[in-house]
C-alpha positions as CSV (number, residue, x, y, z in Angstrom):
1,X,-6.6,-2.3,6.2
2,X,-4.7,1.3,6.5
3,X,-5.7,3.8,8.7
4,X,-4.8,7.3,6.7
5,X,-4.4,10.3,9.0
6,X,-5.2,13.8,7.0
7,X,-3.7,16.4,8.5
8,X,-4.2,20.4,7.9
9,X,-3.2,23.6,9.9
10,X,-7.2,24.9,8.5
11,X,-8.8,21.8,9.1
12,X,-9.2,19.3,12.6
13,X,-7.4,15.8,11.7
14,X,-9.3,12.5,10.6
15,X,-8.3,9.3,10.4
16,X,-10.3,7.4,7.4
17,X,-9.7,3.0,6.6
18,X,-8.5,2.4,3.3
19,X,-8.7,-1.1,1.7
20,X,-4.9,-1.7,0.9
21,X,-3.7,-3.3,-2.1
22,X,-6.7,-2.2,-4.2
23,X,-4.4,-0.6,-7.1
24,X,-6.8,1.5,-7.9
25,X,-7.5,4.0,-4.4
26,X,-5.5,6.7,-4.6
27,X,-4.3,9.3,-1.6
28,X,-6.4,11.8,-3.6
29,X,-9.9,9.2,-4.5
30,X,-9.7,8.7,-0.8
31,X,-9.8,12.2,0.6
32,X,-12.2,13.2,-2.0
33,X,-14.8,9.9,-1.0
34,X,-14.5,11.4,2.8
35,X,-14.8,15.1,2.2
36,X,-11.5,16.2,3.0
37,X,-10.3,19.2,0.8
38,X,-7.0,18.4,-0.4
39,X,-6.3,20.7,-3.6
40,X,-6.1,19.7,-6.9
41,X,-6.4,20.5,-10.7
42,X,-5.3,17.5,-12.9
43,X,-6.0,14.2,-10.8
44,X,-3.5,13.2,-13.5
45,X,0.1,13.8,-11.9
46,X,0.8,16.1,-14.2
47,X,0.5,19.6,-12.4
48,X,1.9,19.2,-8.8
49,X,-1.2,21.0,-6.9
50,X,-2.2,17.9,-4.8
51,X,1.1,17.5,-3.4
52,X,1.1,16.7,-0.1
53,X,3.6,15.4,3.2
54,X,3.5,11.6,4.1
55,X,5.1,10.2,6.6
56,X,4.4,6.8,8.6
57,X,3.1,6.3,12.0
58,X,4.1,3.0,11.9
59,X,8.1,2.3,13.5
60,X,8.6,-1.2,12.0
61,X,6.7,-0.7,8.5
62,X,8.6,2.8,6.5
63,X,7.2,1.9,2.9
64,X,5.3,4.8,2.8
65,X,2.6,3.2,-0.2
66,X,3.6,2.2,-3.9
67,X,6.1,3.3,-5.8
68,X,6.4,6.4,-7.4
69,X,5.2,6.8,-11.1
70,X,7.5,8.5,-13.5
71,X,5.1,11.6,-13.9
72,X,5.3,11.6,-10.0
73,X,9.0,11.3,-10.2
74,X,9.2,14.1,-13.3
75,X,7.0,16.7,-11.6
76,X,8.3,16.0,-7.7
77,X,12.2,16.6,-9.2
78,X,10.6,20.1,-11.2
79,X,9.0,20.9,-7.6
80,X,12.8,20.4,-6.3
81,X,11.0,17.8,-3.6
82,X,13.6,14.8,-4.9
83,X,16.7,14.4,-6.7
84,X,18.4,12.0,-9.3
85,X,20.1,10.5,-6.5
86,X,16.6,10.2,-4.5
87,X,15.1,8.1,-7.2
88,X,17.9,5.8,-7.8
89,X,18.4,5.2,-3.5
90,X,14.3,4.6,-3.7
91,X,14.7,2.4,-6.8
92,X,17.8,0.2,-5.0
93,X,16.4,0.2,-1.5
94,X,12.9,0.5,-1.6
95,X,12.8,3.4,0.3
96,X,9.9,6.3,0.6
97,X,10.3,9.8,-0.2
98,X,7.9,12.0,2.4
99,X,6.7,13.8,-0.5
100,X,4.2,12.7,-3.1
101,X,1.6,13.6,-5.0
102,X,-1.8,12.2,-3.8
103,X,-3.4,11.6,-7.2
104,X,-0.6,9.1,-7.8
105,X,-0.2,7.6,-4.4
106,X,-1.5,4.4,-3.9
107,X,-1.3,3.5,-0.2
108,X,-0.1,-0.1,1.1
109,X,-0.8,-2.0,4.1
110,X,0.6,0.2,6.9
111,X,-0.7,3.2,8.9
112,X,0.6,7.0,7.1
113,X,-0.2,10.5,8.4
114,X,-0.9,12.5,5.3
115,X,-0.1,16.4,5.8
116,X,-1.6,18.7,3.1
């Protein structure tokens, strides 16, 4: 199990459980199943209006959830949020980008604070 911490200057924090490894739970489907207002338009990675900050509370476990899809990776580069060289360290390495988009973002095993 993950514990998700949402995060919002208009809104008090809330830590929610989500079942990890269920391929199919995005950052977005869980905000929306515990009320928390994180904006949106597309649910399809396409637009860029649910992108939010995510960063891991956990010291020993940086994943930050699944890898990035190549809409995410196409409309995060248009936002000017990663570059070429971004994707290709992430693609070698394995390593998380604090910025996602939470339609796409399919959390793993680990404990992530998700500002929005």
């Amino acid at each position: 199990m993950a514990l998700i911490t949402f995060s919002s200057d208009e809104y008090k924090d809330k830590t929610v459980y989500a079942v990890a490894g269920s391929h199919t739970e995005t950052v977005l489907k869980i905000a929306k199943m515990n009320k928390i207002p994180i904006s949106f338009d597309c649910e399809d990675g396409e637009c860029g209006s649910c992108l939010v900050h995510v960063s891991s509370v956990d010291d020993k476990n940086q994943r930050m959830g699944g890898p990035l899809t190549a809409k995410e990776i196409g409309v995060l580069r248009q936002l000017g949020k990663i570059t070429k060289d971004d994707v290709d360290n992430m693609a070698v390495n394995d390593l998380p980008t604090e910025w996602r988009l939470a339609c796409q973002m399919i959390p793993r095993d680990e404990d992530i604070l998700v500002e929005y």
